[in-house]
N, CA, C and O atoms as a GROMACS GRO file, in nm:
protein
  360
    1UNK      N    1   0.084  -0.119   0.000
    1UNK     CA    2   0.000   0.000   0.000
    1UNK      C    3   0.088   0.125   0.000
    1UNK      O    4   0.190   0.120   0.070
    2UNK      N    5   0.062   0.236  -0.070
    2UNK     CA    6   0.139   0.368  -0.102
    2UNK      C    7   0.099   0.445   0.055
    2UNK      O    8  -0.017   0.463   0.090
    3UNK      N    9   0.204   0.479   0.127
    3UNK     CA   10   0.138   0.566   0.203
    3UNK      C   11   0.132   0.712   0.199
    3UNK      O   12   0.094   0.783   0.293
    4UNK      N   13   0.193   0.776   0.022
    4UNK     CA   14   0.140   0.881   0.016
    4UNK      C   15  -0.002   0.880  -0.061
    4UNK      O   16  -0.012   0.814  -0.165
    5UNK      N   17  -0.092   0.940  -0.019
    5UNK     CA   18  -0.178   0.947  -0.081
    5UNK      C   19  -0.235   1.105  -0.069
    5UNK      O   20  -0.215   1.181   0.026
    6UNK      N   21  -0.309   1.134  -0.189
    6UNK     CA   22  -0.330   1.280  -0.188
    6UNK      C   23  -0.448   1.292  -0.293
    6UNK      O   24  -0.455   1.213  -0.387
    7UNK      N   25  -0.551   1.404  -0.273
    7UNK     CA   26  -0.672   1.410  -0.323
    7UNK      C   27  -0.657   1.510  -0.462
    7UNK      O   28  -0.609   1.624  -0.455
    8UNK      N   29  -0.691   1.469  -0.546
    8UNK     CA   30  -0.632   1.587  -0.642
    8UNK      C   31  -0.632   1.709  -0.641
    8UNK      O   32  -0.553   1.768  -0.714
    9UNK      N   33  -0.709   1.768  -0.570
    9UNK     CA   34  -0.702   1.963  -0.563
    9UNK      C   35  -0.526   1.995  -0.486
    9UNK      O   36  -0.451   2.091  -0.502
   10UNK      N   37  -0.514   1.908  -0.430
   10UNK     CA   38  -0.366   1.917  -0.360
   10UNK      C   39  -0.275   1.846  -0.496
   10UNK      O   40  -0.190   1.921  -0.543
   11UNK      N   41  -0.280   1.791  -0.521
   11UNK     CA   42  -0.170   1.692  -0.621
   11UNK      C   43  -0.148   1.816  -0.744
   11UNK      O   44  -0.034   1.856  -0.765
   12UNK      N   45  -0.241   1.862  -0.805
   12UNK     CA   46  -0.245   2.002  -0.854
   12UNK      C   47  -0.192   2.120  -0.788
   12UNK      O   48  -0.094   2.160  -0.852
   13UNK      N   49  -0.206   2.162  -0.729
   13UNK     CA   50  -0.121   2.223  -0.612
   13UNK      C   51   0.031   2.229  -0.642
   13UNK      O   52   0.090   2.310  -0.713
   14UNK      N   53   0.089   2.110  -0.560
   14UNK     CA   54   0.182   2.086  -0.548
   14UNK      C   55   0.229   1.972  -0.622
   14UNK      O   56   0.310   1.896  -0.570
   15UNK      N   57   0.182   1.951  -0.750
   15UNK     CA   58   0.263   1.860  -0.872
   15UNK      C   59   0.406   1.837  -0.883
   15UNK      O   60   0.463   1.728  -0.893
   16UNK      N   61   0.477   2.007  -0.879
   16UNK     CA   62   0.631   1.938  -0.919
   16UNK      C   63   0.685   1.884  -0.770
   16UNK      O   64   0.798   1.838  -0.778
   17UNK      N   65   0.632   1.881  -0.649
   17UNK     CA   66   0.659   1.821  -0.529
   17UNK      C   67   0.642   1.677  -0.564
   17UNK      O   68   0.735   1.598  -0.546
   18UNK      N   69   0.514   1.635  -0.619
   18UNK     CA   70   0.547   1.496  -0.600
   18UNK      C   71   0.629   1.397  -0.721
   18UNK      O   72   0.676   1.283  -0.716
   19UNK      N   73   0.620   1.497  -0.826
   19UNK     CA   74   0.738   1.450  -0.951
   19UNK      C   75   0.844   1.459  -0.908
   19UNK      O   76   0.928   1.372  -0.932
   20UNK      N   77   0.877   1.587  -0.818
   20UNK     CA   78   1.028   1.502  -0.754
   20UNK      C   79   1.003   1.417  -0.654
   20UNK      O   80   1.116   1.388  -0.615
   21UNK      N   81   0.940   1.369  -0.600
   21UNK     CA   82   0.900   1.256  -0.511
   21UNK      C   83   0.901   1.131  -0.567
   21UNK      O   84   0.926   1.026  -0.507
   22UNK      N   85   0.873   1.144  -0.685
   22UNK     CA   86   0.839   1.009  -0.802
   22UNK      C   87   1.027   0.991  -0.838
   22UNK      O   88   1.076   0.881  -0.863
   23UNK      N   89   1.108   1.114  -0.834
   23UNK     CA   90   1.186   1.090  -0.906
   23UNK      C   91   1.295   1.044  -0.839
   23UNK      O   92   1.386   0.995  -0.906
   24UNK      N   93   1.311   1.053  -0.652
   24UNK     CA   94   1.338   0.975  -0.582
   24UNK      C   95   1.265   0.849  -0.538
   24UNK      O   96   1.310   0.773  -0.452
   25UNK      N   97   1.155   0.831  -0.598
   25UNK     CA   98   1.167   0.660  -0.544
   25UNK      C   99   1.008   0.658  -0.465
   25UNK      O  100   0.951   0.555  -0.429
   26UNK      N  101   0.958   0.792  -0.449
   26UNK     CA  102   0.854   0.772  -0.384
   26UNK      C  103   0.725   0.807  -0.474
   26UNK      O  104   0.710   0.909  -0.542
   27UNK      N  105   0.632   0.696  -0.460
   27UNK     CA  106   0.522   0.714  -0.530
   27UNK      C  107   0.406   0.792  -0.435
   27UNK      O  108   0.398   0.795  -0.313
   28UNK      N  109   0.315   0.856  -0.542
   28UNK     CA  110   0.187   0.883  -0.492
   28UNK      C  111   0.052   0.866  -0.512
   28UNK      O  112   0.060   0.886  -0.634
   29UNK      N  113  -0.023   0.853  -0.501
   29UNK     CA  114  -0.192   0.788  -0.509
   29UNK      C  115  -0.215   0.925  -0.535
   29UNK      O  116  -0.170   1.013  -0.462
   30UNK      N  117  -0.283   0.947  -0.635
   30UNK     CA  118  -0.434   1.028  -0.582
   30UNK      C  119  -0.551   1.021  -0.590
   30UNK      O  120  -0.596   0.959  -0.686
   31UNK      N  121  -0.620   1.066  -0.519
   31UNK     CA  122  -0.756   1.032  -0.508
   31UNK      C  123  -0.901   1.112  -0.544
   31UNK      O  124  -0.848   1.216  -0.582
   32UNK      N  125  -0.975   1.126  -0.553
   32UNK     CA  126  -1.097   1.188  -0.595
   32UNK      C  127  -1.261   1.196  -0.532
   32UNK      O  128  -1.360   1.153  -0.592
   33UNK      N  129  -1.260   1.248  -0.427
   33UNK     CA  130  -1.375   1.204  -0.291
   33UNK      C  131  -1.367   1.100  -0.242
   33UNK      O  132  -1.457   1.038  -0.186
   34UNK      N  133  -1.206   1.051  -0.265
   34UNK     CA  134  -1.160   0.937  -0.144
   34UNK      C  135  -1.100   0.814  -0.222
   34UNK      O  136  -1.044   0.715  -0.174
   35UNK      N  137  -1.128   0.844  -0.360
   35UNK     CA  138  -1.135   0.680  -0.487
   35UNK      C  139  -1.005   0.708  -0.500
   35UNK      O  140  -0.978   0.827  -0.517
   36UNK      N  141  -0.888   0.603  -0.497
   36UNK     CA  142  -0.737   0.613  -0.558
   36UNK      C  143  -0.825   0.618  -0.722
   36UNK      O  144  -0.922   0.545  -0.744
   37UNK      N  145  -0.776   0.704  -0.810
   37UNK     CA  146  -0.818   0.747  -0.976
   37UNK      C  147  -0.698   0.733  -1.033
   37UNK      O  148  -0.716   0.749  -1.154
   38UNK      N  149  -0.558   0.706  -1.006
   38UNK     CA  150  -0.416   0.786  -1.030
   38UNK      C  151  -0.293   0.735  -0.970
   38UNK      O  152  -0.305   0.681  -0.860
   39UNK      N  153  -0.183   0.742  -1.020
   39UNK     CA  154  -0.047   0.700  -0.934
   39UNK      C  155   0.070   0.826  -1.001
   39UNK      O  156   0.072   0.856  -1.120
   40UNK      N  157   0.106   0.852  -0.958
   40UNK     CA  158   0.265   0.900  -0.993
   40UNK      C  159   0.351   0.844  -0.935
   40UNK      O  160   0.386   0.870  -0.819
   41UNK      N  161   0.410   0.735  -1.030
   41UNK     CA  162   0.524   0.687  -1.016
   41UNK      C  163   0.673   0.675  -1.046
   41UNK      O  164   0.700   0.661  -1.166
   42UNK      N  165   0.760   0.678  -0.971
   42UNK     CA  166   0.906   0.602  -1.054
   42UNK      C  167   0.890   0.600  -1.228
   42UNK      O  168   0.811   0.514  -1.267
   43UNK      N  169   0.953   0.682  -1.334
   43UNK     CA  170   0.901   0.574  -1.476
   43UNK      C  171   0.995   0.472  -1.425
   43UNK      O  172   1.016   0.553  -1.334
   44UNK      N  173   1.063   0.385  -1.400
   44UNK     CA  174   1.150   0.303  -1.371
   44UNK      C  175   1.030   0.170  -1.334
   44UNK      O  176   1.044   0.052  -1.367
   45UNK      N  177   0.935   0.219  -1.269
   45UNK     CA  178   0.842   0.132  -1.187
   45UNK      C  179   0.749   0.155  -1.290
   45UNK      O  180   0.728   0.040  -1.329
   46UNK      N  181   0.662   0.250  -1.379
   46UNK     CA  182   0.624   0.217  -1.519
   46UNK      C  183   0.664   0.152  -1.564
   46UNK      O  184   0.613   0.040  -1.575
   47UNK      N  185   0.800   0.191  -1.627
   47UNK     CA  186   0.821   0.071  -1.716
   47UNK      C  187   0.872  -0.089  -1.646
   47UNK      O  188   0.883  -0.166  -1.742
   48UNK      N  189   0.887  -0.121  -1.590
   48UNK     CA  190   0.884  -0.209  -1.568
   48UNK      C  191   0.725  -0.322  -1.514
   48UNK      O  192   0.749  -0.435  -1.470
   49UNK      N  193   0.623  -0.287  -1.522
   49UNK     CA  194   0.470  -0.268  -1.489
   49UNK      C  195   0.455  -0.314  -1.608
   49UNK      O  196   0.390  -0.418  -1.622
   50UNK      N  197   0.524  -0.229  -1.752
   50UNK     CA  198   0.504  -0.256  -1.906
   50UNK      C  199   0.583  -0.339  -1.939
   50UNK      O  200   0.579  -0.361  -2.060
   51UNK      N  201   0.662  -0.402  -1.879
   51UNK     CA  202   0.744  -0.450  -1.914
   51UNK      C  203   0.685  -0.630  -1.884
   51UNK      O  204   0.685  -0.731  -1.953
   52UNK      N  205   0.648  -0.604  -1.774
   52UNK     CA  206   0.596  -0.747  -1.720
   52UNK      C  207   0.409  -0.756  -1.770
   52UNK      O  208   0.364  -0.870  -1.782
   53UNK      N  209   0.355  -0.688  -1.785
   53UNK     CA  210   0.233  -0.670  -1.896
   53UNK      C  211   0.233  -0.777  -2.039
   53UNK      O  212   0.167  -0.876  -2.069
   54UNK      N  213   0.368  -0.683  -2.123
   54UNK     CA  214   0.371  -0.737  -2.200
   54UNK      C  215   0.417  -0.931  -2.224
   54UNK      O  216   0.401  -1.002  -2.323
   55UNK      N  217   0.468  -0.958  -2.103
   55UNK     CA  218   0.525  -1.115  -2.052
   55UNK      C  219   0.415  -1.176  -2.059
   55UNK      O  220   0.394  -1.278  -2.124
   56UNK      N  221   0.318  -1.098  -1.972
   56UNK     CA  222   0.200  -1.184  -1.914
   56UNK      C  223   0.133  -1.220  -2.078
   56UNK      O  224   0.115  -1.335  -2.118
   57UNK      N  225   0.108  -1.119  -2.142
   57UNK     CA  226   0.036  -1.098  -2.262
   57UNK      C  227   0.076  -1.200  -2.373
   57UNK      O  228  -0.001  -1.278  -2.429
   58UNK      N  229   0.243  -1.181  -2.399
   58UNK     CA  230   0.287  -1.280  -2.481
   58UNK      C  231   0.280  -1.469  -2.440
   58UNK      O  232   0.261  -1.560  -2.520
   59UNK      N  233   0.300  -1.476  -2.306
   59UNK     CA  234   0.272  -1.612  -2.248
   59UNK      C  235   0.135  -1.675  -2.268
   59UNK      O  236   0.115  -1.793  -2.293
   60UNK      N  237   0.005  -1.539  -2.248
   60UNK     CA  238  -0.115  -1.557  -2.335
   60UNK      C  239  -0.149  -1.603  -2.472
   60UNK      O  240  -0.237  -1.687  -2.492
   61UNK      N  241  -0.070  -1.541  -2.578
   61UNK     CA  242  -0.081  -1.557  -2.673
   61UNK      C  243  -0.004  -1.757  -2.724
   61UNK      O  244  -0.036  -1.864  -2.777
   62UNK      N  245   0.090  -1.698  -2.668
   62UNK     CA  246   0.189  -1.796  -2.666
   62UNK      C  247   0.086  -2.010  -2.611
   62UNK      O  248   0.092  -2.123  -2.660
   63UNK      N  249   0.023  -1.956  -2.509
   63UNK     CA  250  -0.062  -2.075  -2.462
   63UNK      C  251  -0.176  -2.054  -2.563
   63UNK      O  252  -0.184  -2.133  -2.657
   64UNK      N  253  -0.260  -1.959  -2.550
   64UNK     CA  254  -0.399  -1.993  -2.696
   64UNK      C  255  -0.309  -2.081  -2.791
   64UNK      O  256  -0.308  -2.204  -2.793
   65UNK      N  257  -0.231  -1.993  -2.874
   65UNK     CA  258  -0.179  -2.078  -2.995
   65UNK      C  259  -0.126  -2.256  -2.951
   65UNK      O  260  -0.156  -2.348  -3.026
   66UNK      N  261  -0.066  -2.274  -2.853
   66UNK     CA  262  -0.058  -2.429  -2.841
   66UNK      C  263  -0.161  -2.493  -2.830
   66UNK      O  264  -0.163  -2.607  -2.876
   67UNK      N  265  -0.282  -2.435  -2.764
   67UNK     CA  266  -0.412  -2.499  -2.715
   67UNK      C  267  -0.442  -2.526  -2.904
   67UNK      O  268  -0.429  -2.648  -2.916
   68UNK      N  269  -0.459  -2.493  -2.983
   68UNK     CA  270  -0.548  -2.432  -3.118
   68UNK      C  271  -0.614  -2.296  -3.067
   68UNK      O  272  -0.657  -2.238  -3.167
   69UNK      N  273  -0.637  -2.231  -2.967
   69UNK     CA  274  -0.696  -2.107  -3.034
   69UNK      C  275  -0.722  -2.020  -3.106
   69UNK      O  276  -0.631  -2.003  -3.187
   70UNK      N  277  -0.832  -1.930  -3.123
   70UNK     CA  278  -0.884  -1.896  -3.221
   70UNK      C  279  -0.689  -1.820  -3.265
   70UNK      O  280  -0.582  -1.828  -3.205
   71UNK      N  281  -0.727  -1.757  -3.388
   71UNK     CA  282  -0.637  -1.639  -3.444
   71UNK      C  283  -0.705  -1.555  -3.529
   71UNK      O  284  -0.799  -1.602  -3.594
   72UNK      N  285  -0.657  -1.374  -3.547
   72UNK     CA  286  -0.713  -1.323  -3.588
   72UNK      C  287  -0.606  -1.222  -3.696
   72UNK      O  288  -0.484  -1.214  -3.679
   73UNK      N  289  -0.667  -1.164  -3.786
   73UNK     CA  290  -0.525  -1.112  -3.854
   73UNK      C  291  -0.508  -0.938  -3.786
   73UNK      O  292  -0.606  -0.890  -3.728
   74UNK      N  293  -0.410  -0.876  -3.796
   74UNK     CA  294  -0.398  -0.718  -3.760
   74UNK      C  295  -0.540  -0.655  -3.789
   74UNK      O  296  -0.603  -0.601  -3.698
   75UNK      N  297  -0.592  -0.664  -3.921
   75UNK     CA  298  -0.674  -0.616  -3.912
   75UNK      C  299  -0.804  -0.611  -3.843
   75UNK      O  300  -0.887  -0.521  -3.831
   76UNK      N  301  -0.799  -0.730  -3.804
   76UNK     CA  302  -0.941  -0.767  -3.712
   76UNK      C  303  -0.909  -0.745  -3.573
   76UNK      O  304  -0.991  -0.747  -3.481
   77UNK      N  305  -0.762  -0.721  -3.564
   77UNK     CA  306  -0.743  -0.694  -3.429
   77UNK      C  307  -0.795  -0.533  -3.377
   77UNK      O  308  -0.872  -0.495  -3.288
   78UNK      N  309  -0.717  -0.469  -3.474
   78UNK     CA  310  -0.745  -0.307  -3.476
   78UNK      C  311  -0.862  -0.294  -3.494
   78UNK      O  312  -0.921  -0.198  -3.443
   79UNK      N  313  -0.930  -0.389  -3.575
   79UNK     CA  314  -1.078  -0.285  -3.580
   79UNK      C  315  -1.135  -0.357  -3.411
   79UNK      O  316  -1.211  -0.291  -3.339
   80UNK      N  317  -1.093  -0.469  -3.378
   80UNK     CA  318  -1.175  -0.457  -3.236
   80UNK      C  319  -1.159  -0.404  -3.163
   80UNK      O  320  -1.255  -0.384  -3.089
   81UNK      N  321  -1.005  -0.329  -3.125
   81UNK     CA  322  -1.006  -0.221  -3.080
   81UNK      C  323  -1.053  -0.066  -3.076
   81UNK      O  324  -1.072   0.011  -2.982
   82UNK      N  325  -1.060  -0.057  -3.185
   82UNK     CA  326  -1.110   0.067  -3.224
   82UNK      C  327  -1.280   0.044  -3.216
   82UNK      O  328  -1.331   0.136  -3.152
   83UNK      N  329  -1.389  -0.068  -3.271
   83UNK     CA  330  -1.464  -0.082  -3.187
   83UNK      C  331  -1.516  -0.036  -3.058
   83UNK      O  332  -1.608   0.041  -3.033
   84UNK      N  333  -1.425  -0.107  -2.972
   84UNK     CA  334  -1.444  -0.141  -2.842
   84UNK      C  335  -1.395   0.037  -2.771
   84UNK      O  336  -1.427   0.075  -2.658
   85UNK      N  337  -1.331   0.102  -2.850
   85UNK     CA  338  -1.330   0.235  -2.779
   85UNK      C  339  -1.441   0.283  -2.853
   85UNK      O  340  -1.519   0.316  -2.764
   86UNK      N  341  -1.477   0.298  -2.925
   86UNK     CA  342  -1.594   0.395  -3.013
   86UNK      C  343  -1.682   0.387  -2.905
   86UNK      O  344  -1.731   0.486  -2.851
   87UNK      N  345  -1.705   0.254  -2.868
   87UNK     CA  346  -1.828   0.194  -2.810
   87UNK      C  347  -1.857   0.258  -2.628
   87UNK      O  348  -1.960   0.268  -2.562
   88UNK      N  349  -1.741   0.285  -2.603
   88UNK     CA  350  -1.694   0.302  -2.456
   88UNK      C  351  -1.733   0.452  -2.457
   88UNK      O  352  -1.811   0.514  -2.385
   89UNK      N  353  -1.663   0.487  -2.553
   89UNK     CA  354  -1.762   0.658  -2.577
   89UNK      C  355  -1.866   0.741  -2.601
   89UNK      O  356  -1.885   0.862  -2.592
   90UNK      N  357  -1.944   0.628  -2.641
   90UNK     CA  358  -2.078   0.684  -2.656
   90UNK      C  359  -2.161   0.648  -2.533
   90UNK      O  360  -2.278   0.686  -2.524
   0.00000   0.00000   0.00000
C-alpha cells in the first residue's frame, strides 16, 4: 500500500513536489472524494509494470496458440479495438 496518498485539488497544487518525489523513489496515489483514480510513479516502476504486462500478454498468446486457439489477422485486431473504444464513448 502507497502511504502517500493525496486528493487531487492538492496533487495540482503541489505537482512538481510529487514529480520530484516520483523521481526519488517515492510514489503517490491520488484520489478523488476518497477513490485512488491515479499514481505517480518512478518511470523506472512504469516501465517495468510494461514490461511485465507485455510477458503476461505474450505467455497468453503464446498458450492460446498451443491450445489451437482462435487467431485473428492485424486487421481484425485493430478494428476490435477501435470498436471497443468507439463503443466506450458513446
Amino acid at each position: 500500500m502507497v502511504e502517500n496518498t493525496v486528493p487531487v485539488r492538492e496533487a495540482r497544487a503541489r505537482l512538481a513536489d510529487y514529480i520530484n518525489r516520483a523521481e526519488e523513489g517515492v510514489p503517490t496515489v491520488i484520489t478523488r472524494d476518497g477513490v485512488s483514480v491515479a499514481a505517480l510513479v518512478p518511470i523506472s516502476d512504469f516501465e517495468a509494470l510494461e514490461e511485465a504486462a507485455d510477458v503476461v500478454l505474450a505467455r497468453e498468446a503464446e498458450a492460446a496458440l498451443t491450445e489451437g486457439g482462435p487467431t485473428v489477422t492485424m486487421a481484425e485486431l485493430l478494428a476490435g479495438l477501435f470498436s471497443e473504444r468507439d463503443a466506450g464513448a458513446a
